[in-house]
Steps between C-alpha positions, in 0.01 A plus 500: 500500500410851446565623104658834495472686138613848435330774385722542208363088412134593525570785184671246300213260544255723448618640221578151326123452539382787373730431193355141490117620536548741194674232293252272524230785420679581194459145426155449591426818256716338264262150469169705547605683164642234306152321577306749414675595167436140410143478637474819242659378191267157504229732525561732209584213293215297576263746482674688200487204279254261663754237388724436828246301644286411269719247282566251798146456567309263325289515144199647467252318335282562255159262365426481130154267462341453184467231236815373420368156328196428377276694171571831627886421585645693196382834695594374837826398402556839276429698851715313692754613306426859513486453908827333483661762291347763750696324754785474357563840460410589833740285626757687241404813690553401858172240542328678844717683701800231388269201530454330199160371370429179422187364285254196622327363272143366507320345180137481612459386108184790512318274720331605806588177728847499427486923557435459852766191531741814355417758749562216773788449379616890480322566822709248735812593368592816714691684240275548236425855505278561230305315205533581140161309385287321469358538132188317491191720682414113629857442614447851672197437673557181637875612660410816642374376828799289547683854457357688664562298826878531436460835435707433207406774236440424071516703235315326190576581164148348353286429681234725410151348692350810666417293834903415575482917640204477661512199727714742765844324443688740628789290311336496175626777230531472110656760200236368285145688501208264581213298243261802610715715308547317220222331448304776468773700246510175295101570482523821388721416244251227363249758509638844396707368226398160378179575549377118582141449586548139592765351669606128617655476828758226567681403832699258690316503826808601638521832748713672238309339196154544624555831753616718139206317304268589796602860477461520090160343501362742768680764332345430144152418663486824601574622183194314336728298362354084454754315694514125482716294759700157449774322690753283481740285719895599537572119380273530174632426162184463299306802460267394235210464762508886585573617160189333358309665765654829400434461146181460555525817670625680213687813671644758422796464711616174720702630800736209702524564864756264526859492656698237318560672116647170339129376621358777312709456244374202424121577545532779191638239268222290600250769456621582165453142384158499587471826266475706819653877409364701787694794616689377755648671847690366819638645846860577640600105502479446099777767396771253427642502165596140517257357647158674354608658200755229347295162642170674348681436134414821379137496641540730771578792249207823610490353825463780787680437863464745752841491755568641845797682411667711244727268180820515757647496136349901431598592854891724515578415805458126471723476177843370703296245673355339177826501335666348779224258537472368194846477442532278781132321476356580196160633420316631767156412625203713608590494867863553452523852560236485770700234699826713474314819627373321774794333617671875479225663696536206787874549521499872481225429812754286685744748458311765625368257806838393602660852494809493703427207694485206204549252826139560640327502171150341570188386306290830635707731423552380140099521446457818682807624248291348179210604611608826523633568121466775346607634142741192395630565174612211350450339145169504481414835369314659854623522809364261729315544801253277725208589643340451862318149360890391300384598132726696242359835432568651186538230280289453149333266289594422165358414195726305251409311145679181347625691198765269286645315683500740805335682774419907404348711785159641366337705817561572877268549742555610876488193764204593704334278698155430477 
C-alpha cells in the first residue's frame, strides 16, 4: 500500500521539527550554563578561601620530639606546650587551607636510641609533615638519617652541634646558631672581660655537652689561655672526684659544658663546700631560673651563661605570647619561645606549600617551602631565614649573669661561625 501525503503535510512536519530541534537547543544551552556557573562558583570559593575543600580532607600532622620525661623533661615538656599553643591557633585561623593540624608526640627522653625509635615512628606515619625537634644535638644526630629517607623535614630549636649542618641533610635546619659560634663568643667573654688566665673545663661527654666545651677550650687555647679538661657522666650525682681535681687546679674560672642545669646545680653547691669559689660560666642549656639558679641555693649568684637567643621576655613582639603562655602554663623555659617560633615558621611553610591545593600537600614540597624562608618575623626579635646548609642567619649570642635571684643580659656578640 502506497502512502500518499500532501504537500501541505510535509510543511507542518517540517516545521514541527524545526520547532522541536530549537527547543531542545535552548535546552541544551540551558544545562551547559547552569553547569558551568556551578563549575565557576566551586572554583572561586575554593580557591578564594582555600577552605571549600580543604576542611573535608584529613589532618595534617605535625611531630614534636624532644624530652618529655627524664632530667631534662621540665624543658621538653615547657616546649611542648609552646608547639601546642602554636597549633592551636593555627587551627583558630583556618589550620592549612581548612585542614586542621594535629600534634604527634615523640619523647625520645634526650636520648639518642630512643631519637631514632621517634623519627620511625614520625616517618611511617604518612601525615606527618614536618618535625618541631629534636632538642638534644645527640637526639639530632642519631635521627637525621632516618629523616632524611622520609624526606620528612625538622626544624630544631636547640640543637646547636655545628656537625648536624654539615653532614648534607638536606632535612636538617635549626633557629638556633651553632657551638662554633658560641663557643668561641663565650671565650671572648672569659678573656676580654674576666680576664682569666686559667680555666677548668668540664663536660658531659655528650655531643651537646662536649661539642660547646670542645669549641671553648680551642677557643681559649688560642687565646693563651691554660685550659684544663674534666668530664662527667649524665647519671652522676657525686662530683667530689672532679672538684678535688679542680681545686687542685686552682682557676680562675670553672666553666660547665653541661646540658642538664639541675645537674649543675648541684655540682656548684658541691664546689662551694669544698671551699671552691672560682668564677664560674655555662652554655645555652643552664639558663633556667628554676632549675640552676633556685636548686644552686643561692650559689649560682655571678654565674655567666651565654644563650642562643635574645630574653623572649625583652623582645615586643613576643609580649602576647608570654602572657598567654604563662597564664595558661606558667613560667616559661629556655626553649619555649624557640619551640613556638619554630612550630610558626613550619606551619607558615605548609601553608605556603599547600597553596590552593591543601589535598596534594606532600613531604617535598613542605621542605623545599622551609628551606626556602626568608625574613620570618616572629617573636624572636630577627627575622628568620635559613641558609643553603639549614642554619639561622642573623641570630646572636648572649651574655647573661645570675644577678639576685635572676638572669641580666651583660654583652652580645654576633653568631659567627668559626
Amino acid at each position: 500500500m502506497k502512502l500518499v501525503v500532501s504537500r501541505r503535510d510535509q510543511k507542518e512536519v517540517r516545521s514541527m521539527m524545526r520547532t522541536d530541534v530549537a527547543q531542545v537547543r535552548r535546552v541544551a544551552a540551558g544545562a551547559r550554563t547552569a553547569l558551568y556557573l556551578a563549575v565557576l562558583m566551586v572554583l572561586v570559593v575554593g580557591v578564594g578561601t582555600g577552605l571549600a575543600f580543604g576542611k573535608d580532607l584529613p589532618p595534617v600532622k605535625i611531630g614534636a620530639a624532644g624530652p618529655f620525661t627524664g632530667d631534662l623533661s621540665k624543658i621538653g615538656l615547657d616546649s611542648l606546650n609552646a608547639i601546642r599553643m602554636a597549633v592551636d591557633e593555627a587551627n583558630a585561623e583556618g589550620g592549612v587551607g581548612g585542614r586542621k593540624i594535629e600534634v604527634v608526640v615523640g619523647d625520645d627522653a634526650g636520648d639518642p636510641s630512643r631519637a631514632v625509635i621517634v623519627a620511625d615512628k614520625f616517618s611511617m606515619d604518612g601525615s606527618v609533615l614536618g618535625v618541631v625537634g629534636p632538642m638534644n644535638s645527640g637526639a639530632v644526630n642519631a635521627a637525621l638519617p632516618t629523616y632524611q629517607r622520609a624526606g620528612l623535614v625538622l626544624i630544631s630549636q636547640s640543637a646547636t652541634n655545628p656537625c648536624l649542618t654539615e653532614l648534607g641533610y638536606k632535612v636538617m635546619h635549626r633557629i638556633c646558631p651553632r657551638d662554633d659560634a658560641q663557643g668561641p663568643a663565650a671565650a671572648r667573654f672569659i678573656v676580654e672581660q674576666l680576664g682569666a688566665k686559667n680555666v677548668y673545663v668540664i663536660d658531659d661527654k655528650g655531643a651537646y655537652g662536649q661539642g660547646l666545651a670542645d669549641q671553648v677550650a680551642a677557643a681559649l687555647e688560642k687565646a693563651g689561655v691554660k685550659v684544663t679538661r674534666g668530664q662527667i657522666t649524665p647519671e652522676d650525682r657525686d662530683f667530689s672526684p672532679i672538684l678535688t681535681r679542680v681545686k687542685s687546679a686552682t682557676p680562675d674560672l670553672l666553666y660547665l659544658g653541661l646540658p642538664n642545669p639541675a645537674q649543675a646545680a648541684a655540682l656548684i653547691k658541691q664546689a662551694v663546700g669544698l671551699g671552691l669559689h672560682p668564677k664560674l660560666m655555662g652554655g645555652d642549656g643552664l639558663k633556667e631560673k628554676d632549675q640552676l639558679i633556685a636548686g644552686a641555693g643561692g650559689a649560682a649568684e655571678g654565674m655567666y651563661v651565654t644563650a642562643i637567643g635574645r630574653d623572649i621576655k625583652d623582645v615586643p613582639e613576643a609580649q602576647g605570647f608570654i602572657k598567654k603562655f604563662e597564664s595558661k602554663y606558667g613560667a616559661m623555659s629556655i626553649f619555649s619561645g624557640q619551640s613556638y617560633e619554630a612550630t610558626k615558621i613550619l606551619i607558615e611553610a605548609m601553608r605556603k606549600a599547600a597553596g590552593n591545593n591543601p589535598a596534594g600537600l606532600t613531604r617535598a614540597a613542605v621542605l623545599e617551602a622551609v628551606h626556602n624562608t626568608r625574613g620570618y618575623r616572629g617573636i624572636l626579635g630577627f627575622p628568620v631565614s635559613f641558609n643553603a646548609k639549614g642554619d639561622v642567619v642573623g641570630a646572636s649570642i648572649y651574655v647573661f649573669q645570675v644577678k639576685g635571684g635572676d638572669f641580666v643580659q651583660v654583652k652580645e656578640y654576633p653568631a659567627e661561625a668559626r
